[in-house]
C-alpha positions in Angstrom: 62.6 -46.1 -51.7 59.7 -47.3 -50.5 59.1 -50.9 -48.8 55.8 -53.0 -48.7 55.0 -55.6 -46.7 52.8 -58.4 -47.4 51.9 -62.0 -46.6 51.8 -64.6 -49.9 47.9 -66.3 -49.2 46.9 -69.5 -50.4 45.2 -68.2 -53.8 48.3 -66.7 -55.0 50.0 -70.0 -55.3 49.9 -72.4 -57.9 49.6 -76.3 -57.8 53.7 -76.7 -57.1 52.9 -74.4 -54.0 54.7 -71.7 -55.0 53.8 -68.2 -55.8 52.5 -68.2 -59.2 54.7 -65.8 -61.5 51.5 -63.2 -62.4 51.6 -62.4 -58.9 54.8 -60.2 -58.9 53.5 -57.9 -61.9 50.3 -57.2 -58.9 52.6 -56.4 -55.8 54.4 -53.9 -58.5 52.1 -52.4 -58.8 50.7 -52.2 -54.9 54.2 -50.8 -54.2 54.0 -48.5 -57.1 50.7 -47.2 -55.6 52.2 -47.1 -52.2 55.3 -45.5 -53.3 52.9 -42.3 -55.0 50.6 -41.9 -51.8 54.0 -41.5 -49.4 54.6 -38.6 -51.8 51.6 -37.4 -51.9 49.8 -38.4 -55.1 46.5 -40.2 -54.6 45.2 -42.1 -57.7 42.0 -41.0 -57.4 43.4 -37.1 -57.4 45.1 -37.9 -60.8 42.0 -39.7 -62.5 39.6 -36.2 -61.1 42.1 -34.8 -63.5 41.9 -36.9 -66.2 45.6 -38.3 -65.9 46.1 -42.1 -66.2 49.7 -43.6 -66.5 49.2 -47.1 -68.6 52.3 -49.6 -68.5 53.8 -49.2 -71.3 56.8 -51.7 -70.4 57.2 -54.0 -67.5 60.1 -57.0 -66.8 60.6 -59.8 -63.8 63.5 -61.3 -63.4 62.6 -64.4 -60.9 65.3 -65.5 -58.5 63.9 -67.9 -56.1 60.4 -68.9 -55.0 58.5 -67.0 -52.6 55.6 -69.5 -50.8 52.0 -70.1 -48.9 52.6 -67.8 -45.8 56.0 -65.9 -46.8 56.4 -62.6 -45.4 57.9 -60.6 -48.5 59.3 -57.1 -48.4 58.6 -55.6 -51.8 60.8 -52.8 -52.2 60.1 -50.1 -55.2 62.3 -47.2 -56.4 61.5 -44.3 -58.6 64.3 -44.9 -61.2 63.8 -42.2 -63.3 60.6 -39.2 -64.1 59.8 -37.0 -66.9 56.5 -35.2 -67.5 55.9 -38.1 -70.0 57.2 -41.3 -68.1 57.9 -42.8 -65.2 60.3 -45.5 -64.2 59.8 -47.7 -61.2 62.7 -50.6 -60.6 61.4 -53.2 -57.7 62.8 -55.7 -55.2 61.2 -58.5 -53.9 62.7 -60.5 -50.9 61.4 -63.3 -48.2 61.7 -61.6 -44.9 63.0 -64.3 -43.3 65.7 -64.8 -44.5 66.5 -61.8 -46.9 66.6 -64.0 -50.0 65.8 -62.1 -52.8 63.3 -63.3 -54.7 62.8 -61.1 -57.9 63.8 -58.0 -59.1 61.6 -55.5 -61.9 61.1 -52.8 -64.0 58.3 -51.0 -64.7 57.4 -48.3 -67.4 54.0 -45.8 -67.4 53.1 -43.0 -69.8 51.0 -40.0 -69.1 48.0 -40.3 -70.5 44.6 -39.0 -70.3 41.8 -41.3 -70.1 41.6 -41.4 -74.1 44.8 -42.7 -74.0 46.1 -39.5 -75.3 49.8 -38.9 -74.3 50.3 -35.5 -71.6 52.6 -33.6 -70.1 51.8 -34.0 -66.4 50.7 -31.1 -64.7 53.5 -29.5 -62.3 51.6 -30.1 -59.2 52.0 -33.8 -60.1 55.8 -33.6 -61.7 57.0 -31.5 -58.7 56.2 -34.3 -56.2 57.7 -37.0 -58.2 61.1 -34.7 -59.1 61.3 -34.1 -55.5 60.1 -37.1 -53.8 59.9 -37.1 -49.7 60.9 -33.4 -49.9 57.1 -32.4 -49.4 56.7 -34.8 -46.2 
């Protein structure tokens, strides 16, 4: 597991002054990107190669309200990995208080930059079956 922090700006609340939902589906996916380059993976390594991984199936669950200068803690977990898929489950929680504010689930094919489903190379799928093991 990997944890993120962040503070919730003005612009990413919505006229009740709470965080506007879209926002959750964005700090996924920051923690997602996070979670890869701890492991080693950079993005831009996997695009050189022509390897993209699309959602192909994401979910929010919204507990409570996060607001206009929150401290969150966004937490992300590789679930589950095969040289097709990837499964990432996340946390959200206020920092001050530990409240959890939303839980998730995200899905992402393999793909090329077609949009043609691959295998993902080893030197990719290694890193991801054994993550932390090559820090």
């Amino acid at each position: 597991m990997i944890t993120v922090r962040e503070k919730v700006r003005f612009v990413e609340t919505d006229m009740m002054g709470v965080v506007h939902h879209s926002n959750y589906f964005r700090w996924f996916e920051m923690a997602r990107v996070e979670y890869l380059r701890e492991i080693g993976i950079l993005l831009n390594d996997m695009m050189d190669d022509n390897i993209v991984f699309p959602i192909t199936d994401v979910d929010c669950k919204y507990r409570a309200s996060a607001k206009f200068d929150d401290y969150i803690l966004i937490e992300a977990v590789l679930a589950e990995v095969s040289k097709v898929k990837m499964v990432f489950t996340y946390r959200v929680l206020r920092e001050q208080d530990n409240m959890l504010l939303a839980t998730g689930r995200t899905q992402n094919a393999f793909t090329d930059k077609q949009g043609k489903v691959i295998r993902l190379p080893d030197k990719y799928f290694e890193k991801l079956n054994n993550p932390f093991k090559t820090i």
